[in-house]
TORVEXRO-188884 format. One record per residue (C-alpha): residue number from 0; residue in three letters; x, y, z. Coordinates in steps of 0.001 Angstrom, whole numbers, plus 500000, padded with zeros to 6 digits. Each point is the difference from the previous one (the first is absolute). Layout:
N
+-----+-----+--------+--------+--------+
:   n : res :     c1 :     c2 :     c3 :
+-----+-----+--------+--------+--------+
: NUM : ALA :      X :      Y :      Z :
...
+-----+-----+--------+--------+--------+
This chain:
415
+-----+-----+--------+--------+--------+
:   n : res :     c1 :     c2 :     c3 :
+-----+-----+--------+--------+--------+
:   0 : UNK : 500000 : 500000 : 500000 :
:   1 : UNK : 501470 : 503623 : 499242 :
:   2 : UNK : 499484 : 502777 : 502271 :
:   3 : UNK : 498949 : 503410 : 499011 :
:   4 : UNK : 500986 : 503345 : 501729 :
:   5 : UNK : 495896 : 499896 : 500232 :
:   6 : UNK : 500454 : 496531 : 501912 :
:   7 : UNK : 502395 : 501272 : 502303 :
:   8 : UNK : 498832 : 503345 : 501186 :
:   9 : UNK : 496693 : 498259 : 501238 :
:  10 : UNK : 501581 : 497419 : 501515 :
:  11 : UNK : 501783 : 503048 : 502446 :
:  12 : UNK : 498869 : 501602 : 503153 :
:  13 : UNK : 499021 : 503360 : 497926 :
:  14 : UNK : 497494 : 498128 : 498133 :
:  15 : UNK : 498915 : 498000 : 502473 :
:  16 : UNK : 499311 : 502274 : 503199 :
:  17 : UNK : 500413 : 503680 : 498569 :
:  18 : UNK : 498328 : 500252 : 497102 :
:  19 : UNK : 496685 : 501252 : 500067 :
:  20 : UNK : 496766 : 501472 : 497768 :
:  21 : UNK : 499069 : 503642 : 500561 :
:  22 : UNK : 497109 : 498817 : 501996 :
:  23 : UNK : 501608 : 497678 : 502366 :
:  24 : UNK : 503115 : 502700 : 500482 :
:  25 : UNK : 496985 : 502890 : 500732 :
:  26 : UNK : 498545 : 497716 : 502583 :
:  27 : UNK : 503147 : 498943 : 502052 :
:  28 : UNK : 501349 : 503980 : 500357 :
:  29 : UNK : 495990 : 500480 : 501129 :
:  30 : UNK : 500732 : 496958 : 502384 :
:  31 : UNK : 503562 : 501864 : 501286 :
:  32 : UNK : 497887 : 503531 : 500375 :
:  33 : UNK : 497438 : 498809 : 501854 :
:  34 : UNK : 502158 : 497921 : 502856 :
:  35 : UNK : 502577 : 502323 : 499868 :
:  36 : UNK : 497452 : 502959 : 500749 :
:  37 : UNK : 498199 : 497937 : 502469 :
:  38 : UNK : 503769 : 499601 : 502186 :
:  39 : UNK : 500281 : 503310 : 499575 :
:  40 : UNK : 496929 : 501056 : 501709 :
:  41 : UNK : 500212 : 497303 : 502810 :
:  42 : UNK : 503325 : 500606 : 500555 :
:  43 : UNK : 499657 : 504371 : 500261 :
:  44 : UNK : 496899 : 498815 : 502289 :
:  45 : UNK : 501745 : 497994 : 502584 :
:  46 : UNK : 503289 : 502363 : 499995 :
:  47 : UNK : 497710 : 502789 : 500671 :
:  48 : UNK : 498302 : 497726 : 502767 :
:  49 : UNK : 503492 : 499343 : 501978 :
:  50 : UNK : 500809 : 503708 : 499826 :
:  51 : UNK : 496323 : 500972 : 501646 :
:  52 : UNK : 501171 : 497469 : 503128 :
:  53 : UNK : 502975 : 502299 : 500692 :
:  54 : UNK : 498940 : 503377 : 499298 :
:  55 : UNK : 496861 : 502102 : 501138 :
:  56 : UNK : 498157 : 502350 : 497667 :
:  57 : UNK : 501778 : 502403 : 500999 :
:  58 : UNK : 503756 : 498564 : 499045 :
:  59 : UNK : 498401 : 498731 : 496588 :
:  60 : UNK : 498911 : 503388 : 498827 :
:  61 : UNK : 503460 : 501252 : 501081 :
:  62 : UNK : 501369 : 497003 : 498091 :
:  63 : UNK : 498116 : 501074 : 497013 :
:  64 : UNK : 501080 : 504153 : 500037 :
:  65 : UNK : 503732 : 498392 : 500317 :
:  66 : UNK : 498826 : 498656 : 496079 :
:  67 : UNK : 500013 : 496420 : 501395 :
:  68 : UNK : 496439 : 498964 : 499014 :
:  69 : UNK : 498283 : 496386 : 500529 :
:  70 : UNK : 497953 : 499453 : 497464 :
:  71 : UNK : 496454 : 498650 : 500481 :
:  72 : UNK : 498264 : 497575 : 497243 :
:  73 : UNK : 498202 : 502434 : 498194 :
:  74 : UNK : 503142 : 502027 : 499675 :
:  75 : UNK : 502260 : 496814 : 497983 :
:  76 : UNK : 499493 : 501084 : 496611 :
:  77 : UNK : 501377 : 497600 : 498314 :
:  78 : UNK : 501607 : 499046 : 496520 :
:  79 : UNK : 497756 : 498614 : 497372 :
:  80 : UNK : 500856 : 497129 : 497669 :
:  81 : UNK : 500840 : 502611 : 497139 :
:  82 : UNK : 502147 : 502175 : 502706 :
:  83 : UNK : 502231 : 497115 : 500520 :
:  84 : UNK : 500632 : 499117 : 496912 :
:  85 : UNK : 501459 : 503182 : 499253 :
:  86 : UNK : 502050 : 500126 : 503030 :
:  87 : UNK : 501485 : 496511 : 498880 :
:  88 : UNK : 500397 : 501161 : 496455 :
:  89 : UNK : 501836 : 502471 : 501701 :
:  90 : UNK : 502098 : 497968 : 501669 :
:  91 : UNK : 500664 : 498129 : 497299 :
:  92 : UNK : 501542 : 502797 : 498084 :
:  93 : UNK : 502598 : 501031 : 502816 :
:  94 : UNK : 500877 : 496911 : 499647 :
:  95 : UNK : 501378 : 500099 : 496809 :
:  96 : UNK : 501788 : 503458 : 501215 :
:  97 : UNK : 501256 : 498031 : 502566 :
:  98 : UNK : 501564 : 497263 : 498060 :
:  99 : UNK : 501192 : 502169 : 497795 :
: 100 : UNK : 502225 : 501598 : 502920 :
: 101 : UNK : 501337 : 496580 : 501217 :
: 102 : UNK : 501024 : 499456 : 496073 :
: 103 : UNK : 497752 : 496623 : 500369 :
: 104 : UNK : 499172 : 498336 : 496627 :
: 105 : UNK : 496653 : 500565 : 498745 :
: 106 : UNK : 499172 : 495958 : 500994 :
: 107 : UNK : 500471 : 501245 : 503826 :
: 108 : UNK : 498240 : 502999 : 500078 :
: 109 : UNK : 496854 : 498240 : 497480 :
: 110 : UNK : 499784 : 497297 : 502732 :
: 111 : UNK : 500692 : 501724 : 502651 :
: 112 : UNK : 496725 : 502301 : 498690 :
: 113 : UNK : 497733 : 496919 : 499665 :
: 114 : UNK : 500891 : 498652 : 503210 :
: 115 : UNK : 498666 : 503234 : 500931 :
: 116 : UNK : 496711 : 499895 : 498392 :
: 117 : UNK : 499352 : 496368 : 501231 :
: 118 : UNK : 500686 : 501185 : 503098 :
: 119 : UNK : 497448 : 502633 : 499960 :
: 120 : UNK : 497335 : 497530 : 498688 :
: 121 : UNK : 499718 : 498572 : 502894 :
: 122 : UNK : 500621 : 502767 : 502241 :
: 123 : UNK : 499553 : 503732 : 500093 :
: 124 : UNK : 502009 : 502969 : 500329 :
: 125 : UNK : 497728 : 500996 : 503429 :
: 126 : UNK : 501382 : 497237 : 501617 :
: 127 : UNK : 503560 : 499855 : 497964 :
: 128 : UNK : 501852 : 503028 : 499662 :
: 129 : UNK : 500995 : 499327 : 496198 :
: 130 : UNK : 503339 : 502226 : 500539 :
: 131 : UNK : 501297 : 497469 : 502501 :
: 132 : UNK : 498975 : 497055 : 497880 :
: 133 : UNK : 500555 : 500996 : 496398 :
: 134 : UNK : 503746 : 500477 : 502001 :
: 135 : UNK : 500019 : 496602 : 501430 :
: 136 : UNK : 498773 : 498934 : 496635 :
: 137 : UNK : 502258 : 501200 : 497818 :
: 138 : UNK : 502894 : 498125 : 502406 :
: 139 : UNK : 498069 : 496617 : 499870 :
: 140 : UNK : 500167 : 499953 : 496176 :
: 141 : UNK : 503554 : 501170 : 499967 :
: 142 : UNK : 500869 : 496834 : 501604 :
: 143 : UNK : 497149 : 498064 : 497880 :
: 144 : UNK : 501544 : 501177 : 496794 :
: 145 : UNK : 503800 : 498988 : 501539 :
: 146 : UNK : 500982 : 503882 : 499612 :
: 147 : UNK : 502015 : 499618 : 503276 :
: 148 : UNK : 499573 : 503316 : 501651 :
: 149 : UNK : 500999 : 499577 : 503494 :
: 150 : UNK : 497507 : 501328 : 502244 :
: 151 : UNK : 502806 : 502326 : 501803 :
: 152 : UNK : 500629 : 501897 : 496732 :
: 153 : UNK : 496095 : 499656 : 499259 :
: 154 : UNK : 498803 : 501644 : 503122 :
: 155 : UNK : 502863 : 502600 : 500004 :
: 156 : UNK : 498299 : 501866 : 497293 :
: 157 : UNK : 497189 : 500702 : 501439 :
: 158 : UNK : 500557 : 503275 : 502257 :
: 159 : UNK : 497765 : 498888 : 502672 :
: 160 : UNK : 499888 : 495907 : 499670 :
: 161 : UNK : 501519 : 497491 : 502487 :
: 162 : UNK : 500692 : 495989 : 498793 :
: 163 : UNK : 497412 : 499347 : 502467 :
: 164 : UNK : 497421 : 502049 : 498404 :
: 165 : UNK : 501094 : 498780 : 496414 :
: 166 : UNK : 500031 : 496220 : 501370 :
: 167 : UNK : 496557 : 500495 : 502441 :
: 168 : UNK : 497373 : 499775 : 497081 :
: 169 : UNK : 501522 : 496896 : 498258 :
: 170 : UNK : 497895 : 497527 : 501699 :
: 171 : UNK : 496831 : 501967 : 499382 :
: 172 : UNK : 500499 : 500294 : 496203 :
: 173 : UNK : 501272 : 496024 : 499258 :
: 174 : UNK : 496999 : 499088 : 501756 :
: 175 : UNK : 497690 : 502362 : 498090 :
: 176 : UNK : 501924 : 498319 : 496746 :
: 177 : UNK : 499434 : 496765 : 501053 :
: 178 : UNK : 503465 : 499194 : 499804 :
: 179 : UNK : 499715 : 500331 : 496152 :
: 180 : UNK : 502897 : 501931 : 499022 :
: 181 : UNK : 500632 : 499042 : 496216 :
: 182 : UNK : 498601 : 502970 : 497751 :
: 183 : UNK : 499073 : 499876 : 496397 :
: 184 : UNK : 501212 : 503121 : 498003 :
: 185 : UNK : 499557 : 500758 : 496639 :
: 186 : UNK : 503552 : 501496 : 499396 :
: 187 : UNK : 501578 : 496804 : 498338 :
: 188 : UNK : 497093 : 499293 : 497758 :
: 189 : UNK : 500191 : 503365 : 498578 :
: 190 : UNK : 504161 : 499475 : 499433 :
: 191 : UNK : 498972 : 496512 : 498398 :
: 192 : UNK : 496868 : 501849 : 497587 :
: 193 : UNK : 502450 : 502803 : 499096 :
: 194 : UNK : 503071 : 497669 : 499109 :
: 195 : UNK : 497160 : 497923 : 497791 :
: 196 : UNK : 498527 : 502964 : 498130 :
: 197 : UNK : 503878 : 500952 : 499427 :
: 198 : UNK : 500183 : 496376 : 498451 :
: 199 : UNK : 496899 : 500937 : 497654 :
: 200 : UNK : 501441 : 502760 : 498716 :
: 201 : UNK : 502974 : 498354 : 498910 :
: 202 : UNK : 497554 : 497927 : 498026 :
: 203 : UNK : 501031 : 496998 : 502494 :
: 204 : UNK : 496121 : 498853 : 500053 :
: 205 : UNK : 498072 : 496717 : 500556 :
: 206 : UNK : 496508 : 499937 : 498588 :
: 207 : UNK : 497752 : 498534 : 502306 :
: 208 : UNK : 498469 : 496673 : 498494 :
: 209 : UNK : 496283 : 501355 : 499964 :
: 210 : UNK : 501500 : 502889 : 498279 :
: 211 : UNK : 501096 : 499172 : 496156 :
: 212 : UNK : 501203 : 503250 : 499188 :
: 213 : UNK : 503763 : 500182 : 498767 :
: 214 : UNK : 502663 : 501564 : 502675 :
: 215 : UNK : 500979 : 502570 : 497408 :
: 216 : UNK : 496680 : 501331 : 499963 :
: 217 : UNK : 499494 : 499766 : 503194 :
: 218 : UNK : 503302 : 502093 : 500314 :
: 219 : UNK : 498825 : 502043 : 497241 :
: 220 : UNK : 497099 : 500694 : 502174 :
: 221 : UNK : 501720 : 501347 : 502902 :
: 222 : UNK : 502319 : 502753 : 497703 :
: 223 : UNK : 496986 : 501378 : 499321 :
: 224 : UNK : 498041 : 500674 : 503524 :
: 225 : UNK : 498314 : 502832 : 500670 :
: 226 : UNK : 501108 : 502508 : 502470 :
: 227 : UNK : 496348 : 500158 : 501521 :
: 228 : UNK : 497435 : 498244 : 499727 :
: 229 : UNK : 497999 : 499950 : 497551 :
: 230 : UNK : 502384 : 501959 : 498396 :
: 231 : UNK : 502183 : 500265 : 496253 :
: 232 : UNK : 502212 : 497191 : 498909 :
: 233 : UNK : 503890 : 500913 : 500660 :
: 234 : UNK : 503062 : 498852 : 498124 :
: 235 : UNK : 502245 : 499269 : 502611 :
: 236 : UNK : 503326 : 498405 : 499708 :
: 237 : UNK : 501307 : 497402 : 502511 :
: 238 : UNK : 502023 : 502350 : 501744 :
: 239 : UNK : 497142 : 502370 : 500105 :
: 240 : UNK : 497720 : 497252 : 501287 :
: 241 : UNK : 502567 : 498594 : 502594 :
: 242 : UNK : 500209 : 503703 : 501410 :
: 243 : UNK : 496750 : 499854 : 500351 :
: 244 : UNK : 499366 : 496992 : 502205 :
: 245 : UNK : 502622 : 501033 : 502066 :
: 246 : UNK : 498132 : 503232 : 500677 :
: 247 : UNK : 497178 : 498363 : 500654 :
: 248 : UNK : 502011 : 497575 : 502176 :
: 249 : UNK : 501114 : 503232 : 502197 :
: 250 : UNK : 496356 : 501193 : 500218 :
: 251 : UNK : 498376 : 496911 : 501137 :
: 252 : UNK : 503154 : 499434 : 502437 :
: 253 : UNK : 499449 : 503243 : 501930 :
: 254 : UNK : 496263 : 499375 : 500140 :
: 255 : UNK : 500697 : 496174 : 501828 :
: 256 : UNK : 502506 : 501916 : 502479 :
: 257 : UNK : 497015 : 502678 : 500301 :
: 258 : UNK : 496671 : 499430 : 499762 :
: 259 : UNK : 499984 : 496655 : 499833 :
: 260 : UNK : 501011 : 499613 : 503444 :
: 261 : UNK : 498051 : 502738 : 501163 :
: 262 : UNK : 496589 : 498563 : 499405 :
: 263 : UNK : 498180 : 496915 : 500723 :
: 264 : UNK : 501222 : 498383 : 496682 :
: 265 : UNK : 502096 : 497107 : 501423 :
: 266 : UNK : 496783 : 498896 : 501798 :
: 267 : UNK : 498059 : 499966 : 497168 :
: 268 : UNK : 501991 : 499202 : 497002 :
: 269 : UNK : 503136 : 497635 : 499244 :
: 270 : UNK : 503526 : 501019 : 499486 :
: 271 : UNK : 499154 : 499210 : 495952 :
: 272 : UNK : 497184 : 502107 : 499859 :
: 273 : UNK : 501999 : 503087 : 501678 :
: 274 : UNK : 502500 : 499930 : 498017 :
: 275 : UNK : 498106 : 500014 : 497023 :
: 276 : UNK : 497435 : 502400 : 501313 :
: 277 : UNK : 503006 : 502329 : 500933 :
: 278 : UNK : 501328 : 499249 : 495927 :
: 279 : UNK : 496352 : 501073 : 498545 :
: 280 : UNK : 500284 : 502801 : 501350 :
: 281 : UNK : 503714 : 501119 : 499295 :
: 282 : UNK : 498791 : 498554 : 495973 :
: 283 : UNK : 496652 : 498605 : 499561 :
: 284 : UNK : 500298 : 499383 : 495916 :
: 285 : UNK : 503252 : 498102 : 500798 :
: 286 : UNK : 498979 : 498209 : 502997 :
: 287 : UNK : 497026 : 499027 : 498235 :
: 288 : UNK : 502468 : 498623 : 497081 :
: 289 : UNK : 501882 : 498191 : 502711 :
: 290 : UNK : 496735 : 498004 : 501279 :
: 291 : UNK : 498681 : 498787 : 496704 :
: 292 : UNK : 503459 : 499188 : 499607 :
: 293 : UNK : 499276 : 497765 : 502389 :
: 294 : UNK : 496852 : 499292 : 500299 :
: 295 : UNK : 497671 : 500142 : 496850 :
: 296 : UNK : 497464 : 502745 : 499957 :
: 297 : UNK : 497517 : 497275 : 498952 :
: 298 : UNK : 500170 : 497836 : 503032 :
: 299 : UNK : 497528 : 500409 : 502706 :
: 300 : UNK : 502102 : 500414 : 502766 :
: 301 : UNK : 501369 : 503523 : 498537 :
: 302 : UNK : 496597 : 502500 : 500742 :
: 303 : UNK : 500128 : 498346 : 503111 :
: 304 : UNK : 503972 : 501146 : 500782 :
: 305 : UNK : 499725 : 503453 : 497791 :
: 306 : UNK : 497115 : 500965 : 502332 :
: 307 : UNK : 502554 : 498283 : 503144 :
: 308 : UNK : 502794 : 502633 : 498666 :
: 309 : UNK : 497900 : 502964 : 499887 :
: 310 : UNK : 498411 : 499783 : 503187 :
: 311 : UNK : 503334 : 499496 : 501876 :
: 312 : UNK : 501457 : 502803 : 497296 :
: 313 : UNK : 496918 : 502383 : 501404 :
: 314 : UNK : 500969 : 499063 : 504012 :
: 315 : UNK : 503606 : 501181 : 499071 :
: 316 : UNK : 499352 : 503176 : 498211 :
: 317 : UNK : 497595 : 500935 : 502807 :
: 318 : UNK : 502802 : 500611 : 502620 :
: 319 : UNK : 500789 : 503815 : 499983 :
: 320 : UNK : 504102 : 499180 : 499295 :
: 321 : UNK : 498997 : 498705 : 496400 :
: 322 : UNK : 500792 : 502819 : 497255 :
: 323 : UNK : 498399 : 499273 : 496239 :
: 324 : UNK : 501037 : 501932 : 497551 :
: 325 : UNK : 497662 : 502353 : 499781 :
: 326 : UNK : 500095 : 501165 : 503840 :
: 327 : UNK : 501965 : 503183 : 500481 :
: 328 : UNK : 502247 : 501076 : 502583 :
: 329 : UNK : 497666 : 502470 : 501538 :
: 330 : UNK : 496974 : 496922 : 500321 :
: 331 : UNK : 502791 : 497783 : 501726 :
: 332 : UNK : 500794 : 502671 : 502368 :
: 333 : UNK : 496640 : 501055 : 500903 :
: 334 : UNK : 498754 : 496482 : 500563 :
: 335 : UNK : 503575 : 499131 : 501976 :
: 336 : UNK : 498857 : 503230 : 502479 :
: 337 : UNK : 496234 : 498284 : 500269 :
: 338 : UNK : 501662 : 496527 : 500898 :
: 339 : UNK : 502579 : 501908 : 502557 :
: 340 : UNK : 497253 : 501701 : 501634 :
: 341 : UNK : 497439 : 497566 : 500382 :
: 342 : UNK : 502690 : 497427 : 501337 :
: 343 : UNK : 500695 : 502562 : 502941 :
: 344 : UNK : 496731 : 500514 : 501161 :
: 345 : UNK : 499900 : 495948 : 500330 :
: 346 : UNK : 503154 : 500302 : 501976 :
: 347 : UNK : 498736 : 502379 : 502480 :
: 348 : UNK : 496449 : 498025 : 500312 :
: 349 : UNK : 502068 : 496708 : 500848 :
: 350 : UNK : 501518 : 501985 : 502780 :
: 351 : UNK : 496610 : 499796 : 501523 :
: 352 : UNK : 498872 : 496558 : 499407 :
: 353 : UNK : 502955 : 498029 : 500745 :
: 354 : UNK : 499720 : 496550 : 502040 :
: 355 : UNK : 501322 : 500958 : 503192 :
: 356 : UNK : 501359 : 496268 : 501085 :
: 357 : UNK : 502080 : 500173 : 496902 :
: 358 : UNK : 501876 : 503184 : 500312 :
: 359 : UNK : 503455 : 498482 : 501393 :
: 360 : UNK : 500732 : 497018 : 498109 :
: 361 : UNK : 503578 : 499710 : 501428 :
: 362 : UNK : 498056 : 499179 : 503611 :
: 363 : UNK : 497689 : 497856 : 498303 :
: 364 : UNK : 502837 : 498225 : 498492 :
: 365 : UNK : 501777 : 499412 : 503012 :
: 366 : UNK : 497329 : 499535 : 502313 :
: 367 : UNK : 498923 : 496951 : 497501 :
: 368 : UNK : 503702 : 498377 : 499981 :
: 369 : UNK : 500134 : 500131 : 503872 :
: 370 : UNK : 496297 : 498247 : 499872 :
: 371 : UNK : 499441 : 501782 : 503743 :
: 372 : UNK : 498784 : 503178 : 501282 :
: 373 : UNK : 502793 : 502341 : 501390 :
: 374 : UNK : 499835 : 502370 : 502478 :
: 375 : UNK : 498766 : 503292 : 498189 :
: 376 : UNK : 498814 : 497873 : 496596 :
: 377 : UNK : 496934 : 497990 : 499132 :
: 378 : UNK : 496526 : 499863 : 502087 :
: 379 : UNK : 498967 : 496807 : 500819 :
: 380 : UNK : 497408 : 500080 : 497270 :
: 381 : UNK : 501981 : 500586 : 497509 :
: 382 : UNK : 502297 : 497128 : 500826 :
: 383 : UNK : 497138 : 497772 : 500287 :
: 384 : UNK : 498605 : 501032 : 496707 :
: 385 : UNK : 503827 : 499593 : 498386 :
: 386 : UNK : 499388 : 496164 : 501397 :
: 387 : UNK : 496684 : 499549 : 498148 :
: 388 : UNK : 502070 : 501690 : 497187 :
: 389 : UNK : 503018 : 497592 : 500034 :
: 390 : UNK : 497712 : 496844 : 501014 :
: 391 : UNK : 497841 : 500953 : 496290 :
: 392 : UNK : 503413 : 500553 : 498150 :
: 393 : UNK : 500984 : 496628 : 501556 :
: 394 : UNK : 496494 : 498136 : 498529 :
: 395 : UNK : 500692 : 502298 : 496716 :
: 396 : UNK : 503258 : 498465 : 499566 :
: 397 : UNK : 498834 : 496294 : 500808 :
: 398 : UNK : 497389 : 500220 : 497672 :
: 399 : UNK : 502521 : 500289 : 497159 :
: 400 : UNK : 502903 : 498371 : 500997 :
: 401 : UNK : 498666 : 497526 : 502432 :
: 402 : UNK : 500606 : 499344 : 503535 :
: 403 : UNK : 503356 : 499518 : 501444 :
: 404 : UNK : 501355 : 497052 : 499333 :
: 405 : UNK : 500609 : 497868 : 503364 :
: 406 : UNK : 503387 : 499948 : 501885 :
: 407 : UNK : 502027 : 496607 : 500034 :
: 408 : UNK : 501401 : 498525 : 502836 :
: 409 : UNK : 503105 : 498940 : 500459 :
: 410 : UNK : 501630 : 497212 : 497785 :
: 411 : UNK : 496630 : 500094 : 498090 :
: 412 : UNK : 500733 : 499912 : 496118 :
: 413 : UNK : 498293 : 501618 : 497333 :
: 414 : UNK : 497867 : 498078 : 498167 :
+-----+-----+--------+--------+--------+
């Protein structure tokens, strides 16, 4: 039996437990809002609860002229679905800034982006300050992706960033990933699809069998693609055509290290289709040419994957850092300033709703590893409910791996 790149990708862990439809992705960030608001809420309640035990009226008013405020329910606004999908997005874009200043390859900084957004799928940015993880994040796939950055130099560029702050969050966002830390990208495919329209060309084709058209015409063919679609016949010469591809090649790379990770399009499309999606729009008439190239216009899978590329090529044009031709300087700017603006009203509206258990993660961290309260750390409740916590964790784990196998005594022999 021969495997297919098609065979393999949904045989992996991207396929199998992070790809989604729109629907079912909608639902689960509804899921996150609602329990994440509903912690919030519970949690501002019962702080503000302790505080009334130790302080009369009096001190609490007091308390809240000094600009130290306990909120009350009715006073948690907090973040919609839509709101924290923009702070993510967000996010998500300092983190390519922020590869970018550790010199990572673009493989690091891509996965350390969808770890990321996986993370935030399953928890919010109310409960998870995303600065702290997209941080974290960004070290986890360093070491994923074998870059090697030791977490002394790592830590030392950020001006206000211990190891232990870099290191507390780690647990937290392998768990959220389910320990699945191989990621798909679409950067190789589009390296392979560029070196193979290179090949064409060069007039180095192979007619498909259901296609009984001669390779010269076929190469004939591709001299003579429009520039637009829809548009005049050219007269290209190889050179002229291989110059072309390779501009396209640039366009659709910058749009994979962009938008592509910027949006929800590894959840809902396949490394193929993005790189392709990413190609139609760098060059739809030759893209286009590629596919039938490929696959014959008359078969009945190709509406189905045309329609497949334009609705991931729509997703990725959407996000605000994808320029067509036709957008001008002053549009980019002004919709840049709209972007900037709205992302730091979110900011300051988080500053209101966050979970108040999960400020310190470095005390979380450590109070977890000791598995005790200490003298000025955890209530009793909480360590009770960390317990429950580990004790589900424990069944979670069973479930899939199975239950520890039993202990041998001694001078027993394995069967």
């Amino acid at each position: 039996m021969k495997l297919t790149e098609d065979d393999l990708y949904r045989a992996s862990t991207q396929f199998k437990h992070w790809s989604f439809t729109p629907s079912q992705l909608a639902a689960q960030r509804q899921k996150t809002n609602i329990q994440a608001s509903e912690r919030v809420k519970a949690a501002v309640a019962r702080q503000r609860a302790q505080r009334a035990k130790h302080f009369d009226t009096a001190s609490a008013s007091e308390s809240e002229r000094n600009g130290t405020p306990v909120p009350t329910d009715r006073q948690v606004d907090c973040l919609t679905v839509a709101e924290e999908k923009k702070l993510v997005d967000t996010f998500c874009e300092k983190a390519i800034d922020l590869g970018g200043f550790f010199k990572f390859p673009i493989e690091v900084t891509a996965t350390g982006i969808q770890f990321l957004r996986r993370f935030y799928l399953f928890n919010s940015p109310m409960t998870y300050e995303p600065q702290t993880i997209s941080r974290s994040a960004m070290f986890v796939a360093n070491k994923t992706e074998g870059h090697h950055l030791t977490l002394e130099k790592y830590a030392a560029g950020f001006p206000k960033a211990t190891t232990e702050q870099v290191l507390a969050p780690e647990y937290l966002i392998v768990q959220a990933l389910r320990f699945n830390f191989d990621i798909r990208h679409p950067f190789r495919a589009l390296k392979g699809g560029h070196l193979d329209m290179i090949e064409m060309a060069r007039g180095n084709i192979t007619p498909l069998p259901s296609n009984p058209e001669p390779a010269l015409d076929i190469h004939s063919s591709m001299l003579k693609l429009p520039r637009k679609p829809n548009g005049p016949e050219t007269n290209m010469t190889v050179n002229d055509l291989e110059k072309r591809i390779t501009d396209a090649y640039s366009h659709a790379s910058h749009i994979l290290k962009t938008a592509a990770l910027l949006t929800d399009a590894y959840f809902l499309y396949t490394p193929s289709q993005i790189w392709l999606s990413a190609h139609l729009l760098a060059d739809e008439p030759l893209t286009l040419f590629y596919l039938s190239a490929k696959l014959p216009s008359s078969s009945p899978n190709y509406p189905k994957i045309l329609a497949t590329l334009r609705s991931c090529a729509d997703l990725l044009s959407s996000h605000h850092s994808f320029s067509s031709p036709t957008t001008t300087p002053a549009e980019k700017q002004a919709r840049d300033k709209k972007e900037k603006e709205e992302v730091q009203a979110l900011i300051k509206k988080l500053r209101h709703c966050r979970d108040p258990d999960k400020m310190d993660l470095v005390k979380l961290n450590q109070a977890q590893k000791r598995d005790a309260v200490d003298a000025g750390g955890l209530e009793e409740s909480k360590a009770k409910r960390r317990k429950l916590e580990r004790e589900g964790y424990q069944k979670e784990a069973d479930d899939f791996w199975g239950p520890e196998l039993p202990r041998r005594e001694n001078g027993a022999k394995a069967g």
